[in-house]
PyMOL commands that place a pseudoatom at each C-alpha (Angstrom):
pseudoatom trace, name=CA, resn=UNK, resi=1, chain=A, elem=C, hetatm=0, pos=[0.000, 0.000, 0.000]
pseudoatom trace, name=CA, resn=UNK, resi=2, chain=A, elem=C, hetatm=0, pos=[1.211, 3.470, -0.745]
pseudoatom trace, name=CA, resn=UNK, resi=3, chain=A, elem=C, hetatm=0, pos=[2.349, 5.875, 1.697]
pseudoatom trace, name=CA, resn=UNK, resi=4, chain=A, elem=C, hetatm=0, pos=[-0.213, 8.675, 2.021]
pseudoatom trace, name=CA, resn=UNK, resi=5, chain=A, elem=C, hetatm=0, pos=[-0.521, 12.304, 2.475]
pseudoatom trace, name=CA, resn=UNK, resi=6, chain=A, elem=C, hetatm=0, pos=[-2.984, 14.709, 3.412]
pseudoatom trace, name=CA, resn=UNK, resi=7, chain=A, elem=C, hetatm=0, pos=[-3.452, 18.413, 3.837]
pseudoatom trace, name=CA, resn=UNK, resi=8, chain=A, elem=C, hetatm=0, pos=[-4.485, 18.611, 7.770]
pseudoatom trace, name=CA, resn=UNK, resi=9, chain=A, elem=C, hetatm=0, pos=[-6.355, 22.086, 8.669]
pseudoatom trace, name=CA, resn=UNK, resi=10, chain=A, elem=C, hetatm=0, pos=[-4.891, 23.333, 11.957]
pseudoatom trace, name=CA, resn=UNK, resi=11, chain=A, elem=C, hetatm=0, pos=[-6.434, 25.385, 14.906]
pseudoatom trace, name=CA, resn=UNK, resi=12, chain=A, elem=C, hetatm=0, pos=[-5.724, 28.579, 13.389]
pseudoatom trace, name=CA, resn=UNK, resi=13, chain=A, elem=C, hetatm=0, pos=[-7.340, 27.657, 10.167]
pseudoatom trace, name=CA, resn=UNK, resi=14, chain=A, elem=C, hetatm=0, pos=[-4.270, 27.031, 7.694]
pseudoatom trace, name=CA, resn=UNK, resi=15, chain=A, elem=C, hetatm=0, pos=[-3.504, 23.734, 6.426]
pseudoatom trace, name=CA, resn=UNK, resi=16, chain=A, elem=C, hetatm=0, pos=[-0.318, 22.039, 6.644]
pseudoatom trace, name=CA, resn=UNK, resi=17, chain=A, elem=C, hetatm=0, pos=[0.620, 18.959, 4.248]
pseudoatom trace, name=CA, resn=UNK, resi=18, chain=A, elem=C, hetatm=0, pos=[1.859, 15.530, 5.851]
pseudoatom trace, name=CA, resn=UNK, resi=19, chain=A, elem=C, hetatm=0, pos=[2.304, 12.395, 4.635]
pseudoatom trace, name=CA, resn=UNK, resi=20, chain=A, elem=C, hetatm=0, pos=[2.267, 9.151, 6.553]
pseudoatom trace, name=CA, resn=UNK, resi=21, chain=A, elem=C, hetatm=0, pos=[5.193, 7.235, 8.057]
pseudoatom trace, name=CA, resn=UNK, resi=22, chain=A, elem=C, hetatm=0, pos=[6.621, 4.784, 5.561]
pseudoatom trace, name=CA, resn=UNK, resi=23, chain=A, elem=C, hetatm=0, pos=[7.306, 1.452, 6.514]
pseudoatom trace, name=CA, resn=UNK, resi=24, chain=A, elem=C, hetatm=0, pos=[11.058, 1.909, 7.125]
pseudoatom trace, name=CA, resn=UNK, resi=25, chain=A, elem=C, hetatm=0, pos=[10.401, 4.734, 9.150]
pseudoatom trace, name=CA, resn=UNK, resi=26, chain=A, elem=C, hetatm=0, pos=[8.153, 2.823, 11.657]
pseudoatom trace, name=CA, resn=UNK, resi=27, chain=A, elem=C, hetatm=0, pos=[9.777, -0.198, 11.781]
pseudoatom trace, name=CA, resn=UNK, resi=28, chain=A, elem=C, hetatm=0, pos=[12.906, 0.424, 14.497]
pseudoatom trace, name=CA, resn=UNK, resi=29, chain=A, elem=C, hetatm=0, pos=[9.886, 2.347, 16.968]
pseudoatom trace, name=CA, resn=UNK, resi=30, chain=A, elem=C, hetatm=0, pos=[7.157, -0.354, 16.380]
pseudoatom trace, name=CA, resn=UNK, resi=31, chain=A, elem=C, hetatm=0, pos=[9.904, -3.473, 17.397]
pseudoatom trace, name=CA, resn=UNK, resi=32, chain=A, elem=C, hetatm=0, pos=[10.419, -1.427, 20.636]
pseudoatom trace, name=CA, resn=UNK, resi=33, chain=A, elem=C, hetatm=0, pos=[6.495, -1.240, 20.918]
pseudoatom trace, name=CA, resn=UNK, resi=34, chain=A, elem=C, hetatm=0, pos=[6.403, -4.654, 20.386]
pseudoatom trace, name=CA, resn=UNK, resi=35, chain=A, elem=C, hetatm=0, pos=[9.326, -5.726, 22.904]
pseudoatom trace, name=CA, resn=UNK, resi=36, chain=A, elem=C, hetatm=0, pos=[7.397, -3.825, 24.995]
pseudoatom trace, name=CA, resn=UNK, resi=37, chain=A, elem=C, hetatm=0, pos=[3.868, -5.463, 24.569]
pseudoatom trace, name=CA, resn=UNK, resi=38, chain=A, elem=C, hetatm=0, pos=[4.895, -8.791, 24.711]
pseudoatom trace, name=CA, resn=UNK, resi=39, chain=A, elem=C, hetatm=0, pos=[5.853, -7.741, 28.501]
pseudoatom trace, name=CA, resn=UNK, resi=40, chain=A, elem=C, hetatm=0, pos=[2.678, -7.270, 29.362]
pseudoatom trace, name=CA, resn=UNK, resi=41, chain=A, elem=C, hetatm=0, pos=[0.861, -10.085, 27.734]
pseudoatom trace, name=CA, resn=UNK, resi=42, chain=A, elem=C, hetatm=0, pos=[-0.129, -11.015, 30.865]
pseudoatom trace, name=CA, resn=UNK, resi=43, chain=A, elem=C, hetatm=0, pos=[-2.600, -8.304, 31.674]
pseudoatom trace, name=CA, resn=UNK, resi=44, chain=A, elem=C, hetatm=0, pos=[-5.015, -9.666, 28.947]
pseudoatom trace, name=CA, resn=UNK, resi=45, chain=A, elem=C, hetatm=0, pos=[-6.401, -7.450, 26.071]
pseudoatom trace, name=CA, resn=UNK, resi=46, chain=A, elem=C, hetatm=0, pos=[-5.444, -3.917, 26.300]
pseudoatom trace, name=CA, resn=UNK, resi=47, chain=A, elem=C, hetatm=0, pos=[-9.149, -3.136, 25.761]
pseudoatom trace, name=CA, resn=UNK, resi=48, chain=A, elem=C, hetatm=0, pos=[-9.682, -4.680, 29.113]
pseudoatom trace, name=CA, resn=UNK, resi=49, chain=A, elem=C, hetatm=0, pos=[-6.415, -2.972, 31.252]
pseudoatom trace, name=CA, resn=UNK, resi=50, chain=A, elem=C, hetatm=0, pos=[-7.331, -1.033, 34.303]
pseudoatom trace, name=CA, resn=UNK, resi=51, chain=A, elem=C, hetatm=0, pos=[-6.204, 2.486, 34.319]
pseudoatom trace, name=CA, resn=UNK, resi=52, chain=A, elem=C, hetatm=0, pos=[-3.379, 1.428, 36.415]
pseudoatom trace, name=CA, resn=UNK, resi=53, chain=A, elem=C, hetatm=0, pos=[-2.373, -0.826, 34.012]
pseudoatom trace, name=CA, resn=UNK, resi=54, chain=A, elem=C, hetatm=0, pos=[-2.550, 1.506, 30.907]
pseudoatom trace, name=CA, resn=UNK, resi=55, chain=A, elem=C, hetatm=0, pos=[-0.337, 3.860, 33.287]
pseudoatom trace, name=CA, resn=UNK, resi=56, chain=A, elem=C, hetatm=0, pos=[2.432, 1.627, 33.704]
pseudoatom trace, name=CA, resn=UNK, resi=57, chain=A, elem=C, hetatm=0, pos=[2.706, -0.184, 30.022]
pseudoatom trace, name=CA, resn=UNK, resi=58, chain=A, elem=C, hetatm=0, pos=[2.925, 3.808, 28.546]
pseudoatom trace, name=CA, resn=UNK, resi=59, chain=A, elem=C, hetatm=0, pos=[5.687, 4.555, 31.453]
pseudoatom trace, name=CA, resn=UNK, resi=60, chain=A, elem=C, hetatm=0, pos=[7.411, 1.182, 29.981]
pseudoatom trace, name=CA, resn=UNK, resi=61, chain=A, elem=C, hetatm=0, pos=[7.208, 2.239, 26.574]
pseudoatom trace, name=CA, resn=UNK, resi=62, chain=A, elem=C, hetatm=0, pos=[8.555, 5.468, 27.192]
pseudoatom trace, name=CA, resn=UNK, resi=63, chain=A, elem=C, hetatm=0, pos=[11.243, 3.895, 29.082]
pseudoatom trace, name=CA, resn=UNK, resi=64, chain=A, elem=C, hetatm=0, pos=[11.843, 1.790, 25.659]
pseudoatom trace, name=CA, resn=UNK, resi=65, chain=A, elem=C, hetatm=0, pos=[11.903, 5.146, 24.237]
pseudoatom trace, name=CA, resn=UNK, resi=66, chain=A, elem=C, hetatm=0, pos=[8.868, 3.548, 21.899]
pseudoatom trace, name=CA, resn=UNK, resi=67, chain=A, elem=C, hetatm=0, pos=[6.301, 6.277, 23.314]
pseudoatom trace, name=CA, resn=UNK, resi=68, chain=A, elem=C, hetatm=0, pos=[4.369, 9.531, 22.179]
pseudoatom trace, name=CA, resn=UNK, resi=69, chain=A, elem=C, hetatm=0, pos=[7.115, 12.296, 22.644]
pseudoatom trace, name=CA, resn=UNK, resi=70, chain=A, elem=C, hetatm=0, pos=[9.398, 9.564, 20.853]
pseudoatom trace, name=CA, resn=UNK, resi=71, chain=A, elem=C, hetatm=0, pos=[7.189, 9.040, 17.957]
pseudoatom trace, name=CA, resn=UNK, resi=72, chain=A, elem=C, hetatm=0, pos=[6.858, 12.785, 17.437]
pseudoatom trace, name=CA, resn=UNK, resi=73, chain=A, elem=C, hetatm=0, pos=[10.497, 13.381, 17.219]
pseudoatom trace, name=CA, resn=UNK, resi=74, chain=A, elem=C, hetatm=0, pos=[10.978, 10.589, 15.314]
pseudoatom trace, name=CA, resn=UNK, resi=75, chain=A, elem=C, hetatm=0, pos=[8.016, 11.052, 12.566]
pseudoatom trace, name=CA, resn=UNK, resi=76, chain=A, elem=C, hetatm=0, pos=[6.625, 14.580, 12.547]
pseudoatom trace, name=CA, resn=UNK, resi=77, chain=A, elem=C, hetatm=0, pos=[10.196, 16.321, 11.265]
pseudoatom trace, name=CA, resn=UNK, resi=78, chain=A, elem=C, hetatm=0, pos=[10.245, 13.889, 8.029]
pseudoatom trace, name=CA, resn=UNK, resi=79, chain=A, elem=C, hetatm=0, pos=[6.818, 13.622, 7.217]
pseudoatom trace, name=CA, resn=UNK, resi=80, chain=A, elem=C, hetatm=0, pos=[5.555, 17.273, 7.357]
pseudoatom trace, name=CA, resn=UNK, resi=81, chain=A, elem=C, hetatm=0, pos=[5.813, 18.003, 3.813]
pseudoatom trace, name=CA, resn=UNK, resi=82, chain=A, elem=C, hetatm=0, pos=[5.144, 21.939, 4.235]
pseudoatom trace, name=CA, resn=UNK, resi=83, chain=A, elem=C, hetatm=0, pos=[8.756, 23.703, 3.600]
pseudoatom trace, name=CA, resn=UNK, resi=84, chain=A, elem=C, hetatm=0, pos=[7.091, 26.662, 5.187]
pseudoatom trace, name=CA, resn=UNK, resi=85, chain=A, elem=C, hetatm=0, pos=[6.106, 24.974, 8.701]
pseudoatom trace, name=CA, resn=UNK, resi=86, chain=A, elem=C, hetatm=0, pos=[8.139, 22.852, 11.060]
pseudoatom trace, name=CA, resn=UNK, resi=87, chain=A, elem=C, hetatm=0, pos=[6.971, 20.583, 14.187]
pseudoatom trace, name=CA, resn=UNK, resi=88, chain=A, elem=C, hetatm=0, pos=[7.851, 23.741, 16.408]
pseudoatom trace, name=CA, resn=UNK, resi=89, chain=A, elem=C, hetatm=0, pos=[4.884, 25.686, 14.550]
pseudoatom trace, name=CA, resn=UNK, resi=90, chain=A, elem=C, hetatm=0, pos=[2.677, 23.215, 16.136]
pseudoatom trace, name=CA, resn=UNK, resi=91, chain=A, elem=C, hetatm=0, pos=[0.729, 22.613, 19.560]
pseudoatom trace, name=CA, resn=UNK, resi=92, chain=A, elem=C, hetatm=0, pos=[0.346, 19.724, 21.139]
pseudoatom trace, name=CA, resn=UNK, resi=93, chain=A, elem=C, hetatm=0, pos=[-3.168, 18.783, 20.078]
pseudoatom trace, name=CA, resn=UNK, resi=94, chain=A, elem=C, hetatm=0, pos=[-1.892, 20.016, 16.373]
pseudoatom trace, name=CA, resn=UNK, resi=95, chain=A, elem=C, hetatm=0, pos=[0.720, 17.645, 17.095]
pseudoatom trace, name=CA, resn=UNK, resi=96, chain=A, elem=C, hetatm=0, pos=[-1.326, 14.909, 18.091]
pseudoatom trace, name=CA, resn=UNK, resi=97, chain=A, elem=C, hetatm=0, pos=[-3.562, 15.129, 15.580]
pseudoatom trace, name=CA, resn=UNK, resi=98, chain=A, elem=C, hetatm=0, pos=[-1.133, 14.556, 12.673]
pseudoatom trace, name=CA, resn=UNK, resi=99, chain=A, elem=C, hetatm=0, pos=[0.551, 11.909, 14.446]
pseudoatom trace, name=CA, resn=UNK, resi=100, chain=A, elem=C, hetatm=0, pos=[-2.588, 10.085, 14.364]
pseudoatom trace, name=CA, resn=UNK, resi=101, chain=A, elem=C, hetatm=0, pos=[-2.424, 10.233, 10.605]
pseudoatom trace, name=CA, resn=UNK, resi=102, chain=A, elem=C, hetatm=0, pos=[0.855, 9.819, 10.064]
pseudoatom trace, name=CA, resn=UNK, resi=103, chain=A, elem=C, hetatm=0, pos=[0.459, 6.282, 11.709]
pseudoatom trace, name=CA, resn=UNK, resi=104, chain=A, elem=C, hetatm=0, pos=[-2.303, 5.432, 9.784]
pseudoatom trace, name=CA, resn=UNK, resi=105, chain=A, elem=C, hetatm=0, pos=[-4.608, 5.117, 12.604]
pseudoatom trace, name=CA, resn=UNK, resi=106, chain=A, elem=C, hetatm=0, pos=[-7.313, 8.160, 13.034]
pseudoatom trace, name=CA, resn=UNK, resi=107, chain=A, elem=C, hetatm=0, pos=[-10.141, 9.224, 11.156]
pseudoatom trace, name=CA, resn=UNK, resi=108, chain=A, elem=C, hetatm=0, pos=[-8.368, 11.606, 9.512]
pseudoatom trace, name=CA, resn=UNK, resi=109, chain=A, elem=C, hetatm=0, pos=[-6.543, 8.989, 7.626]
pseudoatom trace, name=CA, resn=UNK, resi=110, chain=A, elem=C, hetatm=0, pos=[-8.491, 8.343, 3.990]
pseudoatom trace, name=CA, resn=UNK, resi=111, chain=A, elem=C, hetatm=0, pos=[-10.337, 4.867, 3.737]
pseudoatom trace, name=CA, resn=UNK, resi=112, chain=A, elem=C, hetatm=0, pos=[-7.517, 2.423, 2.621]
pseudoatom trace, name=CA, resn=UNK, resi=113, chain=A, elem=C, hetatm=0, pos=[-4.793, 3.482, 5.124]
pseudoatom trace, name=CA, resn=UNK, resi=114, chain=A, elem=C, hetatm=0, pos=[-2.947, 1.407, 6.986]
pseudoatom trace, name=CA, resn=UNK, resi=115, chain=A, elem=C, hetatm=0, pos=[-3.371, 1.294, 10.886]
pseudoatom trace, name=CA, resn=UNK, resi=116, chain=A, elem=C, hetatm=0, pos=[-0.194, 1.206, 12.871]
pseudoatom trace, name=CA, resn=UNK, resi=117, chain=A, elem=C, hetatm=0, pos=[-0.974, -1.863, 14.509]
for i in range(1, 117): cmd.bond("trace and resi %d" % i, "trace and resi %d" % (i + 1))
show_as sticks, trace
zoom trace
């Protein structure tokens, strides 16, 4: 499946162009994830963690340096496709909110795209 990109419209109103992580890209970070997942088999299906447990597998992914701020400074710097904006133009929900598309996995993403997962 190609990689895709999309213009995402921001809080102030402008658009900014991304594109989602290629495979390559992901691959290193989503190992880590997985390292880290496989550690907490135990606690059943994530759907079902306790709060508690949600807490402590994103402290172990951070600690894996697999989590959210990680994933931003890994993908948002080559997939914003804008020359005129950077990640540093962005707040954290704008940042958020194209991280969710660049991995494939919010609504934002068009039908087709591939979920992180």
């Amino acid at each position: 499946m190609p990689v895709l990109s999309k213009e995402i419209e921001l809080d102030d109103g402008s658009k900014i162009l991304v594109r989602q992580a290629s495979g390559r890209e992901k691959i290193g970070l989503e190992s880590r994830q997985a390292r880290v997942f496989r550690k907490f088999r135990h606690f059943g299906e994530p759907t079902s963690w306790t709060e508690d447990q949600q807490f402590e597998f994103s402290d172990a992914l951070d600690e894996e340096g697999a989590g959210i701020a990680t994933q931003i400074e890994t993908w948002l710097p080559v997939c914003i496709m804008d020359e005129e904006r950077t990640i540093d133009d962005l707040n954290t929900a704008e940042m958020l909110r194209v991280l969710a598309f660049i991995r494939g996995d919010d609504e934002l993403a068009p039908e087709g795209a591939a979920p992180l997962e």
